[in-house]
C-alpha positions as CSV (number, residue, x, y, z in Angstrom):
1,X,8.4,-76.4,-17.1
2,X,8.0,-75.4,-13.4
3,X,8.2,-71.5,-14.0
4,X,5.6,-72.2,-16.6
5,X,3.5,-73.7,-14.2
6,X,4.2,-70.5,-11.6
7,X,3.1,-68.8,-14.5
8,X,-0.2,-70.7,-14.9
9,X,-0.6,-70.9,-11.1
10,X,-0.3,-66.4,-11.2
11,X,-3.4,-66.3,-12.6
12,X,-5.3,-68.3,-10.6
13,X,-7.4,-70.7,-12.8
14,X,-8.8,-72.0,-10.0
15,X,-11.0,-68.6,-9.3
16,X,-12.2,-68.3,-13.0
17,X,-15.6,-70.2,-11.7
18,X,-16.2,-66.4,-11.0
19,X,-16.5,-65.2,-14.3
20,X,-19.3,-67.9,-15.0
21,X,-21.6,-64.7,-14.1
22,X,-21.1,-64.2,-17.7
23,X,-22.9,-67.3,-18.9
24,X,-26.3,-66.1,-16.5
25,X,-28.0,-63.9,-19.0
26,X,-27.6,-66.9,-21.5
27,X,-29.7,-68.8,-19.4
28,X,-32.4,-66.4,-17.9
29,X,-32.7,-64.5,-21.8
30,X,-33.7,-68.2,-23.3
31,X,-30.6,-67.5,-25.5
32,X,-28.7,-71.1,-25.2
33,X,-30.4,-72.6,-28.3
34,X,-28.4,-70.2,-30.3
35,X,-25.2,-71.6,-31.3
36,X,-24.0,-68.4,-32.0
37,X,-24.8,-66.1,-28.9
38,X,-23.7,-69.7,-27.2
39,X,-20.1,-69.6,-28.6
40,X,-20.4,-65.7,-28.1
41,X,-21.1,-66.1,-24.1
42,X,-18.4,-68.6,-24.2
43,X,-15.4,-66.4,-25.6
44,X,-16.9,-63.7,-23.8
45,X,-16.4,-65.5,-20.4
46,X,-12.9,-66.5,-21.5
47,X,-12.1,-63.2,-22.5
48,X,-13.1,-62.2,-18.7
49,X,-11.3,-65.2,-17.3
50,X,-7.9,-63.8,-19.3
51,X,-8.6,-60.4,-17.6
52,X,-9.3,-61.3,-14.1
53,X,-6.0,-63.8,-14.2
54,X,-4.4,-60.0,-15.6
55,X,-5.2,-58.3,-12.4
56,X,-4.4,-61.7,-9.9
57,X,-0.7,-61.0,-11.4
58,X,-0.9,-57.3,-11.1
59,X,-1.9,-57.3,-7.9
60,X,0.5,-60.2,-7.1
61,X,3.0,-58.1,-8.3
62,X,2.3,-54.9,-6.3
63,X,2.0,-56.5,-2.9
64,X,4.7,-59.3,-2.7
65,X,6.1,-58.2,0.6
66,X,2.7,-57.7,2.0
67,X,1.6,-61.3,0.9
68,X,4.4,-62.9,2.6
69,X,3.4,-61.6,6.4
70,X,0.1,-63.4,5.3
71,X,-0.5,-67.3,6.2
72,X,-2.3,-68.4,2.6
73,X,-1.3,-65.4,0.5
74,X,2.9,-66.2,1.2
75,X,2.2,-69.7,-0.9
76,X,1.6,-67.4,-4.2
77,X,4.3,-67.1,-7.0
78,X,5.6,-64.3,-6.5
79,X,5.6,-64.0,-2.7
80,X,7.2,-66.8,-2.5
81,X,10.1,-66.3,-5.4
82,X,8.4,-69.0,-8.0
83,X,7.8,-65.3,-10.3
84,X,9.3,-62.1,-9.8
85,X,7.7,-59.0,-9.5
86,X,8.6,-57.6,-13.3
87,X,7.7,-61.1,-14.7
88,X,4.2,-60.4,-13.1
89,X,4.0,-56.9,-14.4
90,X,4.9,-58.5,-18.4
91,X,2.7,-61.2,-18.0
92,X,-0.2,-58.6,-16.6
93,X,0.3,-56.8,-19.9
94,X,0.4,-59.7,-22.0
95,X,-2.6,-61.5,-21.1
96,X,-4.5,-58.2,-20.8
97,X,-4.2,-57.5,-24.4
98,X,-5.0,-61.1,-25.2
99,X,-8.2,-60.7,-23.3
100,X,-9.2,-56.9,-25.0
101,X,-8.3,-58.6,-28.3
102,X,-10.3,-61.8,-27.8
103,X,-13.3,-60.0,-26.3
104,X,-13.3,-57.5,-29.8
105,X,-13.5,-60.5,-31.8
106,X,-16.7,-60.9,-30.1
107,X,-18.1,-57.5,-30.3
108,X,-17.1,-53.9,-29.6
109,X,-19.0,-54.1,-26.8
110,X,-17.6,-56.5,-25.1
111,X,-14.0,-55.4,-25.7
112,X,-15.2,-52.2,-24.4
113,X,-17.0,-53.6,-20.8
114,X,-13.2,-55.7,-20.7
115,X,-11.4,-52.8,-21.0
116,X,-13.6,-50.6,-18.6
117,X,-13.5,-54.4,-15.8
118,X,-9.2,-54.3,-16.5
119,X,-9.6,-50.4,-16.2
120,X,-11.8,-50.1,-12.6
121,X,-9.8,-53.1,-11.4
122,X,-6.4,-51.6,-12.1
123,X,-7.3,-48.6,-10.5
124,X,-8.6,-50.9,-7.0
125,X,-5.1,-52.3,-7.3
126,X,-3.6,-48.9,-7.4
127,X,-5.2,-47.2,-4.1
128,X,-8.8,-47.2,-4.3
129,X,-8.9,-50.8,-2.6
130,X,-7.7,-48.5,0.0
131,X,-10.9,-46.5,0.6
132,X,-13.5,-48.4,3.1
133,X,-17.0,-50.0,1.2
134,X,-15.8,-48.3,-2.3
135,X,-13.4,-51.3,-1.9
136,X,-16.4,-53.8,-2.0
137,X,-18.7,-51.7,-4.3
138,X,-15.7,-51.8,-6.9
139,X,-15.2,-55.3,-6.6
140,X,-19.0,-55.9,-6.9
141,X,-19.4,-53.5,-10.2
142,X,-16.3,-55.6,-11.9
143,X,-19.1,-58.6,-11.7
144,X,-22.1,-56.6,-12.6
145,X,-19.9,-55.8,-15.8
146,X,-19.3,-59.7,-16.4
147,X,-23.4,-59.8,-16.6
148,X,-23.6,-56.9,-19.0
149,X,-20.9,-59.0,-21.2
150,X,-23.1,-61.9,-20.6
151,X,-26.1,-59.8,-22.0
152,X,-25.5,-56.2,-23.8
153,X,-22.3,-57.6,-25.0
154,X,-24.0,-60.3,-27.1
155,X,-27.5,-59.0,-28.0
156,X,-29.5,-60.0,-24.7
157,X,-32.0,-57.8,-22.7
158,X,-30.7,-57.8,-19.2
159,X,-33.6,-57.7,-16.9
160,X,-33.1,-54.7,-14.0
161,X,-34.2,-57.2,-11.3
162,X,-31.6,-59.7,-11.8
163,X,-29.1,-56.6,-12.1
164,X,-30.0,-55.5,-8.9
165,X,-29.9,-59.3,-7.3
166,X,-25.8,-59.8,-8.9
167,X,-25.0,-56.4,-7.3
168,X,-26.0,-57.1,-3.7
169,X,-25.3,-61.1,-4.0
170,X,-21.3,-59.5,-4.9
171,X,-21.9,-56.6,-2.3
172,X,-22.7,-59.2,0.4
173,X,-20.1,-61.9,0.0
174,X,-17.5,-59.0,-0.4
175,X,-18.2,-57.8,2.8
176,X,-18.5,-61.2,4.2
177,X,-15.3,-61.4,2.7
178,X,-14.2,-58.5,4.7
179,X,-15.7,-59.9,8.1
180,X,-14.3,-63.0,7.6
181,X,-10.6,-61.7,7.5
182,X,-11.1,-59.5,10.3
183,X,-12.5,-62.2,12.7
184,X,-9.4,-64.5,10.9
185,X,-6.7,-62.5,11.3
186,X,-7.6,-60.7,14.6
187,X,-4.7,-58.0,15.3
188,X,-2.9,-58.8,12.6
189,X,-5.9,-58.2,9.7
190,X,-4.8,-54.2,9.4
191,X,-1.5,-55.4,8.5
192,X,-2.2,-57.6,5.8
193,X,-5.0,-55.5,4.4
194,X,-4.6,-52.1,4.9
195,X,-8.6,-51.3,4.9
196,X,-9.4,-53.7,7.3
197,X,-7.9,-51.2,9.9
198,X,-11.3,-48.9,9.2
199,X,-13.8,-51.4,9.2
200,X,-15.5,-53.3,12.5
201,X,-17.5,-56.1,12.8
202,X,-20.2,-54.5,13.9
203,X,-20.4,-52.5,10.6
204,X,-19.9,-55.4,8.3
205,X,-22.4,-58.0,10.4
206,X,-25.1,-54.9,9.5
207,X,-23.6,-54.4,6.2
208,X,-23.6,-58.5,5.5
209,X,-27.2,-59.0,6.6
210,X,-28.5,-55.5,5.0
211,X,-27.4,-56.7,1.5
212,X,-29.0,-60.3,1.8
213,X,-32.4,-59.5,2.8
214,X,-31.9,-56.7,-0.3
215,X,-30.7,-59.5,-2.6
216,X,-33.4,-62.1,-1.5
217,X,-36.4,-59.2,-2.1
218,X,-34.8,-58.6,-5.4
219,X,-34.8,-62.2,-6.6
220,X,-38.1,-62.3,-5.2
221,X,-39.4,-59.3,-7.1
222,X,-37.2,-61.0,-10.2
223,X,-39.4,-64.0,-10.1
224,X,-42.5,-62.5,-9.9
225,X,-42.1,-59.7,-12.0
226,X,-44.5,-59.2,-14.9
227,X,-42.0,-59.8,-18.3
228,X,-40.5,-62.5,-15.8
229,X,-43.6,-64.2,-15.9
230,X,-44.1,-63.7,-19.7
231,X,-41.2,-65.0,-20.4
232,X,-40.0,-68.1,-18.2
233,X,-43.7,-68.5,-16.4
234,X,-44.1,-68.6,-12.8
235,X,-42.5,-71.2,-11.8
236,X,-39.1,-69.2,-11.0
237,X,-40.9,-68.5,-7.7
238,X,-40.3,-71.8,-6.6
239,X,-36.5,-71.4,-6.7
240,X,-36.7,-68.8,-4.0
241,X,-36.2,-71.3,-1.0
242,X,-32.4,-72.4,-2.8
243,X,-31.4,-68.8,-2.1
244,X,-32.6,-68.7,1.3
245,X,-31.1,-71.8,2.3
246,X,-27.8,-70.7,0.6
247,X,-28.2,-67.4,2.3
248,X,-28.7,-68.2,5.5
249,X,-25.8,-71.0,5.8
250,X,-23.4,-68.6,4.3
251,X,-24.5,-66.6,7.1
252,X,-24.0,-69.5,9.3
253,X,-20.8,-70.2,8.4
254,X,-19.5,-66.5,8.5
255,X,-20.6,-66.4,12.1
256,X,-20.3,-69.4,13.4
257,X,-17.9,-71.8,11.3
258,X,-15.3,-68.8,10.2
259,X,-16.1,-68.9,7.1
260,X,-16.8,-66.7,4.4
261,X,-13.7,-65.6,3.0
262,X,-13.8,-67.7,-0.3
263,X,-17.0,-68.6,-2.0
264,X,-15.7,-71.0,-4.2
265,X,-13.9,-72.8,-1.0
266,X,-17.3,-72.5,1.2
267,X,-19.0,-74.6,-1.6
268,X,-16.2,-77.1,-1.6
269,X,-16.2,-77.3,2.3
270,X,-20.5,-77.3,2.9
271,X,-22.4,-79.8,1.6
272,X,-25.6,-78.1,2.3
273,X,-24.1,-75.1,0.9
274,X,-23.1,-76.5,-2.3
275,X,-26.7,-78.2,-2.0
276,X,-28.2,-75.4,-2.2
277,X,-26.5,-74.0,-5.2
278,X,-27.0,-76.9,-7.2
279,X,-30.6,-77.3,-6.1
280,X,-31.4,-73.6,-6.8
281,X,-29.3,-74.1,-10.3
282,X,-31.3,-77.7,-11.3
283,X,-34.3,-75.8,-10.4
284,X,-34.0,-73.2,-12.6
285,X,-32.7,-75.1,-15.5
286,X,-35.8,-77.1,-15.5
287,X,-38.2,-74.8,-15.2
288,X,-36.7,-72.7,-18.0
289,X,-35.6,-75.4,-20.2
């Protein structure tokens, strides 16, 4: 029972809030009274929560010895002996197919934007994670395809705007990401992450605060564009203080509180970040529903 638990624990349940960014164009496309584009967003999101647990154990897998040199990462299955390397690999396979098959029973489409997230992932794992910002930009365009599941996939309209917002909101907590290791690890970050050795904190600070004025005039334009309007009213404007708040203490607590490595942990650990969320996501709810 406790190697199926390493099992369970290799693909990282606890990260799959991620893959929510499949449930968004439900919500902003007016889609959840459907039952069936409801139950389609749902298995889609599974599907994606299958594939991104493939890639934890791939990648688990691939850099075991680094992992253990690192002070969170040596607590993971297989850097710590719970799984070994080639039970990672088979299980990586395994639950890969599982989500390609369950994302076909949805539609084509969506097997096809799974297969192209477990493809461009792989490939990060491989080497390109490797090459400085096409690190980030890969890891942002595996969530842009979770939104295009999340729309395309099912039927829904994706609206440009809010395309543009999910890229830069991923672009800028991936390099936040980035800065926040760096300024963790000091000396050491290079040897844990490889890529870290060609980035500087004076890049990623510009890099952080370029992509969320970019993602805060995106919303911005989101909510006040013209089929915006049309469609959920113009109340959506109203939300826009939520993201600044959110914004700007996630930019507090990558400079000043060393934070930023985890969003799902920064939520947990800021109330006023967490606030924010879940002011900017009541917000929306009731002005849409």
């Amino acid at each position: 029972m406790r190697r199926v638990f390493a099992w369970i624990e290799l693909l990282r349940p606890r990260q799959w809030v991620k893959n929510a960014f499949v449930l968004v164009g439900l919500v902003f496309g007016h889609a959840w009274r459907d039952s069936a584009m409801v139950s389609a967003a749902l298995c889609a999101t599974f599907a994606f929560c299958l594939a991104s647990g493939a890639i934890y154990a791939l990648n688990d897998a691939r850099d075991a010895e680094q992992d253990r040199r690192h002070p969170d990462k040596r607590l993971r299955p297989v850097a710590r002996g719970a799984v070994s390397p080639g039970e990672a690999a088979v299980i990586f396979g395994i639950i890969a197919a599982c989500a390609i098959m369950l994302a076909a029973w949805v539609d084509w489409r969506v097997a096809a934007i799974v297969a192209a997230y477990l493809a461009l992932s792989g490939a990060y794992s491989m080497g390109l994670k490797q090459v400085p910002v096409l690190d980030v930009v890969i890891i942002a365009a595996g969530f842009m395809l979770r939104l295009l599941a999340g729309t395309l996939g099912i039927g829904i309209e994706p609206s440009n705007w809010l395309l543009a917002c999910g890229f830069l909101l991923t672009l800028f907590l991936g390099f936040a990401k980035r800065r926040a290791e760096i300024a963790g690890l000091a000396e050491d970050a290079a040897a844990h992450r490889a890529v870290l050795a060609r980035y500087s904190l004076r890049f990623l600070d510009k890099a952080t605060v370029d992509c969320a004025v970019g993602m805060t005039l995106a919303y911005a334009a989101y909510t006040l564009a013209t089929d915006t309007v049309l469609l959920h009213g113009s109340g959506l404007a109203w939300t826009l203080p939520w993201v600044l708040l959110g914004t700007g203490r996630y930019l507090y607590r990558l400079h000043r509180r060393g934070g930023g490595g985890d969003p799902s942990e920064e939520l947990l650990r800021d109330p006023i970040l967490g606030a924010s969320v879940a002011g900017w996501l009541a917000t929306v709810l009731w002005l849409i529903g």
